[in-house]
py3Dmol code that shows the C-alpha trace and the ligand (Angstrom):
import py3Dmol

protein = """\
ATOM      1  CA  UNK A   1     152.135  23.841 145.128  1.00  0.00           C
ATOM      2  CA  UNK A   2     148.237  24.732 145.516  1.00  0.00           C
ATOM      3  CA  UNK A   3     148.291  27.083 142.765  1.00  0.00           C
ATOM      4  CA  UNK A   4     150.821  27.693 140.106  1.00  0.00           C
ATOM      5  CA  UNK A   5     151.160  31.073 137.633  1.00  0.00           C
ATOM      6  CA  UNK A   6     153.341  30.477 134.995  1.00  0.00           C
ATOM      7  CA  UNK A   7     154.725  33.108 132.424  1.00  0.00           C
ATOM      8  CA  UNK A   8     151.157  34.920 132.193  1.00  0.00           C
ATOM      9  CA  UNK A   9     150.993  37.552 129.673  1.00  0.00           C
ATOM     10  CA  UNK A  10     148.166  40.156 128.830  1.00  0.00           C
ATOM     11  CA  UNK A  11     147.718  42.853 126.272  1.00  0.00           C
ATOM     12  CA  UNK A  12     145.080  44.959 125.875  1.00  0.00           C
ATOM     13  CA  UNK A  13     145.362  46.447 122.543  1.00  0.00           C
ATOM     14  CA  UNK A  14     148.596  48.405 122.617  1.00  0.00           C
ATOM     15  CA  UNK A  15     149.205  47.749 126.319  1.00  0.00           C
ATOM     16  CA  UNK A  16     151.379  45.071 127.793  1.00  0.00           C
ATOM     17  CA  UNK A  17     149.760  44.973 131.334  1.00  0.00           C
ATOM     18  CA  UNK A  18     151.676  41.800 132.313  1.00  0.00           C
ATOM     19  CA  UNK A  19     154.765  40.492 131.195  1.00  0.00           C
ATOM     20  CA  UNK A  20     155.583  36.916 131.740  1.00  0.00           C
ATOM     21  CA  UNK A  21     154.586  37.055 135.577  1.00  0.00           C
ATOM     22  CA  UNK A  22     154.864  33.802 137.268  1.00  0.00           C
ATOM     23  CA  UNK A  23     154.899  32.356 141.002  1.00  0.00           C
ATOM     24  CA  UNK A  24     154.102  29.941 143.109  1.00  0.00           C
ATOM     25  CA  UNK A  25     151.422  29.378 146.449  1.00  0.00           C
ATOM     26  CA  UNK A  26     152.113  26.575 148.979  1.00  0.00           C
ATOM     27  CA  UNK A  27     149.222  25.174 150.482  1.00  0.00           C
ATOM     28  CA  UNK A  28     148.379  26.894 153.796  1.00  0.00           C
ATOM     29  CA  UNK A  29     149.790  30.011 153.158  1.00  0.00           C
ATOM     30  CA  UNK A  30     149.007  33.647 153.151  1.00  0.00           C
ATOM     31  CA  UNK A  31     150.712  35.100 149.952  1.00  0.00           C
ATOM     32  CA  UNK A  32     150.272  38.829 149.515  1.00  0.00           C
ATOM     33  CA  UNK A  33     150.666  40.249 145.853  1.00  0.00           C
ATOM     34  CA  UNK A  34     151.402  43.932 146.297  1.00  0.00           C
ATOM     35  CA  UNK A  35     152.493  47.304 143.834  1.00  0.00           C
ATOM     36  CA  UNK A  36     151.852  50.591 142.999  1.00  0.00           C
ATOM     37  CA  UNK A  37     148.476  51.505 140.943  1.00  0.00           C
ATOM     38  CA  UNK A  38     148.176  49.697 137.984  1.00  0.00           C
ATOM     39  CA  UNK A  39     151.051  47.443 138.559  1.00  0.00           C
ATOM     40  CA  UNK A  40     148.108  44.606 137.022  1.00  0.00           C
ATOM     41  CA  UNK A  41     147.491  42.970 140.529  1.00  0.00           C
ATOM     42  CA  UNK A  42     143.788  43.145 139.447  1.00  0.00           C
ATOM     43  CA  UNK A  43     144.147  41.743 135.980  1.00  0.00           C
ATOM     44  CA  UNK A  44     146.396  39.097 136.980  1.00  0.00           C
ATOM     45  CA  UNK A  45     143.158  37.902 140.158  1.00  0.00           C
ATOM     46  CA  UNK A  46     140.783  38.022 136.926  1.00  0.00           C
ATOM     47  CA  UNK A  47     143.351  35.729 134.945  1.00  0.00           C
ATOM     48  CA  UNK A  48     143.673  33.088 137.623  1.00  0.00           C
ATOM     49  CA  UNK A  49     140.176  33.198 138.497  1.00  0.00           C
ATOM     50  CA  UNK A  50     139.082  33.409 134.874  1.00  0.00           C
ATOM     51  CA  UNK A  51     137.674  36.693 134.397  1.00  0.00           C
ATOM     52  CA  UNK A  52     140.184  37.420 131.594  1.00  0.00           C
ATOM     53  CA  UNK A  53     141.547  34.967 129.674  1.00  0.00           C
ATOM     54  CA  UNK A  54     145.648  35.400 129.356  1.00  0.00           C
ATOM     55  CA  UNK A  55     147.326  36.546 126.086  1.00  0.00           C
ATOM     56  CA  UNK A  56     149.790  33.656 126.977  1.00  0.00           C
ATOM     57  CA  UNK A  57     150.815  31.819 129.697  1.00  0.00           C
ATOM     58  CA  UNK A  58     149.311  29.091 131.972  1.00  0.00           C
ATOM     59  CA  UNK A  59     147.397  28.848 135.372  1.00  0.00           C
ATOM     60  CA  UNK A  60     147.378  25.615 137.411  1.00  0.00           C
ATOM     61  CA  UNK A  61     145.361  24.997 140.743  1.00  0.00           C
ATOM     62  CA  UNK A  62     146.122  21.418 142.557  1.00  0.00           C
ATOM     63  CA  UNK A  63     147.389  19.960 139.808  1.00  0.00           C
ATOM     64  CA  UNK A  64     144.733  20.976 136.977  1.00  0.00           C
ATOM     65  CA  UNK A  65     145.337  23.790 134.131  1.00  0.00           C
ATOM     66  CA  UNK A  66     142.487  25.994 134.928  1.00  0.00           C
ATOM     67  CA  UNK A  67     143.409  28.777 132.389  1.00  0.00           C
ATOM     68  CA  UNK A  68     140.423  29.859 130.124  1.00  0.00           C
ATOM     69  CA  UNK A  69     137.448  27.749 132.005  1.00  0.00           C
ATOM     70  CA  UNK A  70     134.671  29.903 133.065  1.00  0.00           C
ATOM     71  CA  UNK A  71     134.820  31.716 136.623  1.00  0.00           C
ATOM     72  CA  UNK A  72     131.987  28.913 137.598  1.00  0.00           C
ATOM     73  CA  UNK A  73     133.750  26.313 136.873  1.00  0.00           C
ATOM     74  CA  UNK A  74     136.878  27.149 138.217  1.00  0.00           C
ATOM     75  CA  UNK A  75     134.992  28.394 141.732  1.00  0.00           C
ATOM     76  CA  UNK A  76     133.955  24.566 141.760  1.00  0.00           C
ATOM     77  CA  UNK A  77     138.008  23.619 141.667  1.00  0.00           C
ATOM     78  CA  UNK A  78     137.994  25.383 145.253  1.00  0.00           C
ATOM     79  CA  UNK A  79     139.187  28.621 143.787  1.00  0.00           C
ATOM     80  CA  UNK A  80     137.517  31.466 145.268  1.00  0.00           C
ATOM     81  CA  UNK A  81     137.450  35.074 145.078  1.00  0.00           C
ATOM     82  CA  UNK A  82     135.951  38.547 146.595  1.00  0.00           C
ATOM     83  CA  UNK A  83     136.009  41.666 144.607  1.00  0.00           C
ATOM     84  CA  UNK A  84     137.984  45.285 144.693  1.00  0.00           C
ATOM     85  CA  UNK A  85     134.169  46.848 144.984  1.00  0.00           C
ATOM     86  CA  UNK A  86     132.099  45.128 147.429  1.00  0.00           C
ATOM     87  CA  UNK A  87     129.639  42.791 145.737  1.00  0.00           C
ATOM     88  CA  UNK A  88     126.810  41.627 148.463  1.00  0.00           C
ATOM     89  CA  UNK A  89     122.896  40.716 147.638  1.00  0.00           C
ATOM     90  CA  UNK A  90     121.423  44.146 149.760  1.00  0.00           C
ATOM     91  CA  UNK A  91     118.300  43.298 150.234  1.00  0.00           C
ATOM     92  CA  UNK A  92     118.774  39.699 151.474  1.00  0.00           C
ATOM     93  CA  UNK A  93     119.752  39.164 155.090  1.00  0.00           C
ATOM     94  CA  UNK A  94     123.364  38.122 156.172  1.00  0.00           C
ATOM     95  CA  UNK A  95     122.448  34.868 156.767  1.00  0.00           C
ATOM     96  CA  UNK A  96     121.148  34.225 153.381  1.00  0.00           C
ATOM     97  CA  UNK A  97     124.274  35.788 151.307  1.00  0.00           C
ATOM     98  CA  UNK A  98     126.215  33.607 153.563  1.00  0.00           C
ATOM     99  CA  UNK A  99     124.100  30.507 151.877  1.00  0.00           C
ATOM    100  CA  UNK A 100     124.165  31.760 148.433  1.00  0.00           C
ATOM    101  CA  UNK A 101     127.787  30.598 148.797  1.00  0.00           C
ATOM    102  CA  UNK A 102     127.138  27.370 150.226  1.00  0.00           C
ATOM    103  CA  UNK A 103     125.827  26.660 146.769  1.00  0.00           C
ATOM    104  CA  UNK A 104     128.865  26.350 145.315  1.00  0.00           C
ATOM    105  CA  UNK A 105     129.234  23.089 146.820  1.00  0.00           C
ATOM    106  CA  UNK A 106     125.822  21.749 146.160  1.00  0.00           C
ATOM    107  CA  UNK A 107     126.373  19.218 143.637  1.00  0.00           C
ATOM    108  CA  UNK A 108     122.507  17.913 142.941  1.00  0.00           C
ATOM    109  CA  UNK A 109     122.275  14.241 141.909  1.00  0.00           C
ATOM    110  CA  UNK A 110     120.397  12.847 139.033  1.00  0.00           C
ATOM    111  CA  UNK A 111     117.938  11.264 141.563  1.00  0.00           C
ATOM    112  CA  UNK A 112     117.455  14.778 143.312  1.00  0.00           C
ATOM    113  CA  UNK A 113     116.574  16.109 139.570  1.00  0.00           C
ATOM    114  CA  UNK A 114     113.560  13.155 139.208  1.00  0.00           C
ATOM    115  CA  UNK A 115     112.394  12.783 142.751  1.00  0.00           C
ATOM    116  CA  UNK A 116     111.926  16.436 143.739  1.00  0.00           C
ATOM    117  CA  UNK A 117     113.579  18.949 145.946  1.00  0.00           C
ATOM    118  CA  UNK A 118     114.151  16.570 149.205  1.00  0.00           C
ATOM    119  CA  UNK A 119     118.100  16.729 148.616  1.00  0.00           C
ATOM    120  CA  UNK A 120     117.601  20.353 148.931  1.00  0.00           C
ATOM    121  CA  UNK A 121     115.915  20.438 151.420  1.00  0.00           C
ATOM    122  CA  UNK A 122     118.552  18.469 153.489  1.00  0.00           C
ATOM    123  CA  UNK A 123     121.125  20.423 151.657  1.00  0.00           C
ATOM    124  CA  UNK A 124     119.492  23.774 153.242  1.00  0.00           C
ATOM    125  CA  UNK A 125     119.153  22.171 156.891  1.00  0.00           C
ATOM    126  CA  UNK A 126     122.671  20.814 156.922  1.00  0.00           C
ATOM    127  CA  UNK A 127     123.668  24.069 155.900  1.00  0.00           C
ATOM    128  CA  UNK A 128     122.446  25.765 159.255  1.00  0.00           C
ATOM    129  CA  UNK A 129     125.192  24.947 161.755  1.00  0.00           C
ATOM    130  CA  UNK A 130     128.277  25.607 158.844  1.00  0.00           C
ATOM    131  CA  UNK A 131     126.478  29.312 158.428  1.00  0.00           C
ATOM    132  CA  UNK A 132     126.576  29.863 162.451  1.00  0.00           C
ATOM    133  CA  UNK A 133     130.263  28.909 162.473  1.00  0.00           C
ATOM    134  CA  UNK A 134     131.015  30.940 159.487  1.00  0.00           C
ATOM    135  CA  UNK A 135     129.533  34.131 160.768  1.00  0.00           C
ATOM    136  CA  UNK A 136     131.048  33.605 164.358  1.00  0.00           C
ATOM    137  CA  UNK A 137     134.440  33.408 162.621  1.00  0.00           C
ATOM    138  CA  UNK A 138     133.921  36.759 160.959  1.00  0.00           C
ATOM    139  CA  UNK A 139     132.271  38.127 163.642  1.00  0.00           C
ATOM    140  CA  UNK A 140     129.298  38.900 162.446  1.00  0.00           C
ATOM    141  CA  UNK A 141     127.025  36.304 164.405  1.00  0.00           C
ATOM    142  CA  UNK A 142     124.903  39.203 166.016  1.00  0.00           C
ATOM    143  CA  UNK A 143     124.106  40.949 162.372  1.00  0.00           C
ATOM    144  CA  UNK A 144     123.155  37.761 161.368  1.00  0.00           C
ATOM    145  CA  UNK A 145     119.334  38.670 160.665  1.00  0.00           C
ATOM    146  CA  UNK A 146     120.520  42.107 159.295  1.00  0.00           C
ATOM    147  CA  UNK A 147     119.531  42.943 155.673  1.00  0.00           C
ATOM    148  CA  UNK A 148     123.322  43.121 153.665  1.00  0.00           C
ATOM    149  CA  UNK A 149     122.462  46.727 153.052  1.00  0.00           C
ATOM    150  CA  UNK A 150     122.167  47.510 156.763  1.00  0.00           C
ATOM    151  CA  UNK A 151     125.978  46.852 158.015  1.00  0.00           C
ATOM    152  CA  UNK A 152     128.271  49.182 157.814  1.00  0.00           C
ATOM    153  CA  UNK A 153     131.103  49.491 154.600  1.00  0.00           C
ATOM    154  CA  UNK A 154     134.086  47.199 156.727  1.00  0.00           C
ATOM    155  CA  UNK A 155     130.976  44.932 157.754  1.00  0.00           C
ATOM    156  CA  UNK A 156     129.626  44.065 154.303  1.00  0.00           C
ATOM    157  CA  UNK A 157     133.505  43.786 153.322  1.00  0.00           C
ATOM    158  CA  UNK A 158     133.408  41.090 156.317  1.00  0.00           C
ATOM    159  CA  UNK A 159     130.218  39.397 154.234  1.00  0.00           C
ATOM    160  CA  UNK A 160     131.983  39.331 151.561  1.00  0.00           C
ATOM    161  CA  UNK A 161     134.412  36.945 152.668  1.00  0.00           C
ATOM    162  CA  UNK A 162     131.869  34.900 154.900  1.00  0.00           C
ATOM    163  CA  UNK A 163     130.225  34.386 151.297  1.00  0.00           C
ATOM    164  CA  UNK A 164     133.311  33.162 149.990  1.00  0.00           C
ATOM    165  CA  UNK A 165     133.904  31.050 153.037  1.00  0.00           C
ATOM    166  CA  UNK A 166     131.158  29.643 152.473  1.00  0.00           C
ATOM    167  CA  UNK A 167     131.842  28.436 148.950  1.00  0.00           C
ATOM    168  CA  UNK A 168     134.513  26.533 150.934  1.00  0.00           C
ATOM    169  CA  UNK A 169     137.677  27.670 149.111  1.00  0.00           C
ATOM    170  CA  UNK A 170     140.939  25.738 149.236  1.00  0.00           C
ATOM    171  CA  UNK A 171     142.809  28.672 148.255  1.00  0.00           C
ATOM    172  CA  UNK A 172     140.900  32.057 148.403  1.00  0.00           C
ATOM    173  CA  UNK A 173     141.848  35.353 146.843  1.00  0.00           C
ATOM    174  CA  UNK A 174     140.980  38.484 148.625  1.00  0.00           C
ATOM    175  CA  UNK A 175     141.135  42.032 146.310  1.00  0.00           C
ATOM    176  CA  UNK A 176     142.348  44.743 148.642  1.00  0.00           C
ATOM    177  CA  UNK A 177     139.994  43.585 150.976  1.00  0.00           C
ATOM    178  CA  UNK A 178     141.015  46.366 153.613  1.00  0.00           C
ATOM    179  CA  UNK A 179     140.512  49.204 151.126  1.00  0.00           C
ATOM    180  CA  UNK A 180     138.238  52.057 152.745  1.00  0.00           C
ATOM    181  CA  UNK A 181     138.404  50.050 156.197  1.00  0.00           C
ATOM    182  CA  UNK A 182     139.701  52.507 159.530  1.00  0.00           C
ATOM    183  CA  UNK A 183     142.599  51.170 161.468  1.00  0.00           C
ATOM    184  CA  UNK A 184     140.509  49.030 163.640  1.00  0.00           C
ATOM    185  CA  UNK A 185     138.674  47.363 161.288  1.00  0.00           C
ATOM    186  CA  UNK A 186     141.940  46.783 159.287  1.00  0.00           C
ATOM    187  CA  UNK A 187     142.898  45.113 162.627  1.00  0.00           C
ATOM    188  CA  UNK A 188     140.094  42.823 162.737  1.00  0.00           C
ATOM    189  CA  UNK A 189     140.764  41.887 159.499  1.00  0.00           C
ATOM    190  CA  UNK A 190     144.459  41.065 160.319  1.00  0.00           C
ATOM    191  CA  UNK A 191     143.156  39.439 163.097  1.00  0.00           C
ATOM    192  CA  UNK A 192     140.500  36.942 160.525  1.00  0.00           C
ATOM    193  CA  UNK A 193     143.388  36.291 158.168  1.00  0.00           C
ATOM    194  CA  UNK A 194     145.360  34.577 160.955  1.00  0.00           C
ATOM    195  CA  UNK A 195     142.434  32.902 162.029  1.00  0.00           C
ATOM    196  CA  UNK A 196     142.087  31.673 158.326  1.00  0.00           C
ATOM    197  CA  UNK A 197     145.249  30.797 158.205  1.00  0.00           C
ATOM    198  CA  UNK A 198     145.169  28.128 161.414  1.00  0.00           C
ATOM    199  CA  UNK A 199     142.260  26.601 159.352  1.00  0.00           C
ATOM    200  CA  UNK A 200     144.796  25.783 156.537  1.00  0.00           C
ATOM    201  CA  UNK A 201     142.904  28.184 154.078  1.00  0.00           C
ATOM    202  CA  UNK A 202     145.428  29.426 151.377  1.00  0.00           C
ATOM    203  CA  UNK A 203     145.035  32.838 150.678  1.00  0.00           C
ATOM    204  CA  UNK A 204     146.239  35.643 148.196  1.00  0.00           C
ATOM    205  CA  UNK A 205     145.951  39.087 148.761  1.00  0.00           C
ATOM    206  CA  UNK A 206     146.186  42.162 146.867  1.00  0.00           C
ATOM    207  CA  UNK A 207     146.452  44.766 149.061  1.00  0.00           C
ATOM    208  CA  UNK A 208     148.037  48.374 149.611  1.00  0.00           C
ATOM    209  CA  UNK A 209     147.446  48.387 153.075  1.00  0.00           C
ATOM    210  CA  UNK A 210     151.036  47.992 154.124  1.00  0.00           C
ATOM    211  CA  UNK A 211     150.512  47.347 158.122  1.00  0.00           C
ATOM    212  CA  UNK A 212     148.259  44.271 156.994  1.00  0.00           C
ATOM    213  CA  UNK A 213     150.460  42.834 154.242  1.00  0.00           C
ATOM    214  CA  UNK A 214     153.532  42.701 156.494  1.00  0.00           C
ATOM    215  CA  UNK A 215     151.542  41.083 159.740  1.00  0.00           C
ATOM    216  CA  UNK A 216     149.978  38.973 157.610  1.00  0.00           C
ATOM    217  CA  UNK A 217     151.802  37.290 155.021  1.00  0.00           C
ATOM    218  CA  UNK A 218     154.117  34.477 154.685  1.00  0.00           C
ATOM    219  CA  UNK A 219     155.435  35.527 151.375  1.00  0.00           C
ATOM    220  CA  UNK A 220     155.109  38.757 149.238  1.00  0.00           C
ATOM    221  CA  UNK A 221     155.157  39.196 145.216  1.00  0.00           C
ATOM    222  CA  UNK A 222     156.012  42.222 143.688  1.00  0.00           C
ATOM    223  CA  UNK A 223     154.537  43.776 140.492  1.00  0.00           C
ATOM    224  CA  UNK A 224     155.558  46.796 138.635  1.00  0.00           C
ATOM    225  CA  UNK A 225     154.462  47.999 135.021  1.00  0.00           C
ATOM    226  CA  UNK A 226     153.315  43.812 134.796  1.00  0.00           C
ATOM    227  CA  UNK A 227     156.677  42.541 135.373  1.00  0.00           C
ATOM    228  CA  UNK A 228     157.075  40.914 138.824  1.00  0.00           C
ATOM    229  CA  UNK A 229     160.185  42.683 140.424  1.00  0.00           C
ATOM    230  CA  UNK A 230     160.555  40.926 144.013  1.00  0.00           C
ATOM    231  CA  UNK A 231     159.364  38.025 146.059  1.00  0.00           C
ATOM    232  CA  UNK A 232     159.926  36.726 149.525  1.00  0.00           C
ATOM    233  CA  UNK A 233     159.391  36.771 153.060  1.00  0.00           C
ATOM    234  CA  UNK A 234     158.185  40.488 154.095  1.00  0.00           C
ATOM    235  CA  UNK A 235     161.153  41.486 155.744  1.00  0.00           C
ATOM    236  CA  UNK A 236     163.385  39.950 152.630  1.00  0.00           C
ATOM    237  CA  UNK A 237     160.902  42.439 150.676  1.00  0.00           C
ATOM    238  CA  UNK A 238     160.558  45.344 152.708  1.00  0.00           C
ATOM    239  CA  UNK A 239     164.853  45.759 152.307  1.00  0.00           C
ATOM    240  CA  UNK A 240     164.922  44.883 148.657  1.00  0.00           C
ATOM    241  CA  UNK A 241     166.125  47.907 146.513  1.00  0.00           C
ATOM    242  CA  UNK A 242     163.655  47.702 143.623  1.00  0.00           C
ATOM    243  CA  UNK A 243     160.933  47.588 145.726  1.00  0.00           C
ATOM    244  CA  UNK A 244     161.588  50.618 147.296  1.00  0.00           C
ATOM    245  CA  UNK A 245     162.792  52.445 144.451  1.00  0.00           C
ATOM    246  CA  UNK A 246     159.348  51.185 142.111  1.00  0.00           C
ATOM    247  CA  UNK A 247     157.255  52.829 145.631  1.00  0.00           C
ATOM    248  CA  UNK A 248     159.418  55.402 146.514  1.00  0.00           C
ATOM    249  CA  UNK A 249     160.999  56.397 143.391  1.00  0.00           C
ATOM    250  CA  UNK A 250     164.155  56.290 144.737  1.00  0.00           C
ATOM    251  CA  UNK A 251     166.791  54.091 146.066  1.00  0.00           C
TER     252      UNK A 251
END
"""
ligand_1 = """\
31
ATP
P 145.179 49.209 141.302
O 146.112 48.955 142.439
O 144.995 50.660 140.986
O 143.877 48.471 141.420
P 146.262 47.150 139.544
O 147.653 46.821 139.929
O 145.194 46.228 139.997
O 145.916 48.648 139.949
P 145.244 46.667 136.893
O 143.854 47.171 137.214
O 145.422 45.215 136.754
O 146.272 47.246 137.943
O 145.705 47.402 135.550
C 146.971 47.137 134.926
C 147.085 47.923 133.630
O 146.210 47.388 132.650
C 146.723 49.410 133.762
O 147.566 50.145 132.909
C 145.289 49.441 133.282
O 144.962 50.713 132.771
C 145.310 48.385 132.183
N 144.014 47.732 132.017
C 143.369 46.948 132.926
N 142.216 46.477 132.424
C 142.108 46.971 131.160
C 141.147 46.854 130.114
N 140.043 46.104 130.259
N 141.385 47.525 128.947
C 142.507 48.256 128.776
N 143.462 48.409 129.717
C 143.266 47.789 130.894
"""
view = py3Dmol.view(width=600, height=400)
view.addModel(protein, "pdb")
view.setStyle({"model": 0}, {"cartoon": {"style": "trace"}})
view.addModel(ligand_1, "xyz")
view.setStyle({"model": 1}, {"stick": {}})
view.zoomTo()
view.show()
């Protein structure tokens, strides 16, 4: 397993906003956590990317306990994520948040440090060709000298994720990256998931958007009130009682 959460627990003060959750993501798959508000799909991305540190409980990615290191330092394991409110640099072009990612895998050497900023240099130039490829993937090669602030709301959420992509995640962890997206752009980002997906990036969603969740995913986790309730394929899911009683309050 790429990433393991096991028996995670978190209270704020008087509320118990997950109880013992744990599962499991396979490398190269596209696992959708899902539930109604609050459910603690958002606490439980800031717990495995370490955000929040857990009450209890234990996170591994490939093979290494991650929980409690900073978000940095866990981003360096290959553990990336995008945020529920779209975080892009506005006044930078697209091309430039785009390398502001790249960073994350610019690991300067102690001779770069005394002789000067010619590993940089190279670093930037190399860069070129993996930002082109990036942007054509999200389709947004033609914006690509477009200040962040200048695309439309599904367009920066597109940046977003070329950022990330950048950062070149082995598993990366989208937060209701439809949200506030119309049907079409929902449909191109169906459409980039896949495409992710044939690249063997591992992905976790939280998302409400229920069209994307069942086109896109390979398995689905349920939350409700911080306990998880289901998980399985999404048409295993889709038929299971609890999970439509916890979204349609009935069975
Ligand atoms: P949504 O789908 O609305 O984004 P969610 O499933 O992501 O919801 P969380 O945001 O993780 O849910 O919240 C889970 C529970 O924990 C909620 O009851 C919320 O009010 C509570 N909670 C989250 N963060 C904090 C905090 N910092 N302090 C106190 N309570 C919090």
């Amino acid at each position: 397993m790429l990433l393991d959460v096991d028996n995670i627990f978190m209270n704020f003060g008087g509320i118990a906003a997950l109880k013992g959750i744990s599962f499991s993501v396979p490398e190269g798959q596209v696992v959708s956590v899902i539930g109604p508000n609050g459910a603690g799909k958002t606490t439980l991305f800031n717990i495995v990317t370490g955000f929040q540190k857990p009450t209890a409980g234990q996170v591994r990615f490939a093979g290494s306990v991650v929980t409690g290191l900073l978000p940095h330092r866990i981003a360096k394991h290959g553990l990336i994520r995008t945020f529920q409110k779209t975080e892009v640099f506005p006044a930078l072009t697209v091309m430039e948040c785009v390398r502001i990612g790249l960073l994350n895998n610019f690991q300067p050497s102690l001779f770069s440090v005394l002789t000067g900023k010619a590993e940089v240099a190279a670093f930037v130039k190399n860069s070129v060709l993996e930002v082109a490829d990036i942007l054509e993937m999200v389709g947004l090669h033609s914006k690509s000298e477009y200040l962040a602030q200048e695309l439309s709301y599904g367009e920066q959420r597109l940046l977003e994720i070329a950022v990330g992509l950048a950062a070149r995640p082995r598993l990366l962890l989208l937060d209701e990256p439809s949200s506030g997206l119309n049907a079409e752009e929902s449909s191109r980002f169906s459409t980039l998931v896949r495409r992710l997906q044939k690249q063997k990036i591992t992905i976790v969603l939280v998302e409400h958007n229920m069209n994307v969740v069942m086109g896109v995913s390979d398995q689905i986790v349920v939350v409700h009130h911080g306990e998880k309730i289901a998980e399985g394929t999404p048409e295993a899911v889709s038929q299971n009682r609890d999970v439509i009683k916890a979204y349609l309050g009935r069975e």
